[in-house]
N, C-alpha and C positions, 0 to 999 in steps of 0.2 A: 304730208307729202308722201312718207313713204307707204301708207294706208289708201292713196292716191294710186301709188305706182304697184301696189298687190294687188287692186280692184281689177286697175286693166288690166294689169298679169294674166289674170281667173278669168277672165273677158276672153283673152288672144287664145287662153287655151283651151279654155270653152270652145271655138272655134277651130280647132286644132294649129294654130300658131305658135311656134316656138317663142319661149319668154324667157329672159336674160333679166333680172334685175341687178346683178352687181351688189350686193346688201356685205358689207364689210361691219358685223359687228363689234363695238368696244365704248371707250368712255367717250361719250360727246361732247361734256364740257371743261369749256376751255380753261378754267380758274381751277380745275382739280388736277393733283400732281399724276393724276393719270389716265391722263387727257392722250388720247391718239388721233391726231388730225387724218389718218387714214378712216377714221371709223365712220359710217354715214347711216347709221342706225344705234341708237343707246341700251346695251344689253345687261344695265345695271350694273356693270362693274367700276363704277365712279365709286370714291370711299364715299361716306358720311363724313364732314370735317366738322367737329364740334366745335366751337368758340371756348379758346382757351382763356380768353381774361374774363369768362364768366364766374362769381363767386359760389 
């Protein structure tokens, strides 16, 4: 989607049209303690969670 919403971006302004994407970077998912439901693009700051009952 948001590889969707840069295409036309590069489109409107290729054509001289102003382009607003709104792109709020941070963690996107929701199962990681840090998780920001503002964020609507994933900039890799989700941790790694290891599985701790692994031997």
């Amino acid at each position: 989607m948001v590889m969707a919403a840069a295409f036309s971006c590069f489109v409107l302004v290729a054509r001289g049209d102003h382009c607003n994407l709104n792109l709020v970077p941070g963690c996107t998912d929701p199962s990681s303690s840090s998780y920001d439901p503002l964020a609507n693009v994933d900039d890799g700051t989700c941790p790694i969670e290891l599985d701790s009952d692994s031997d």
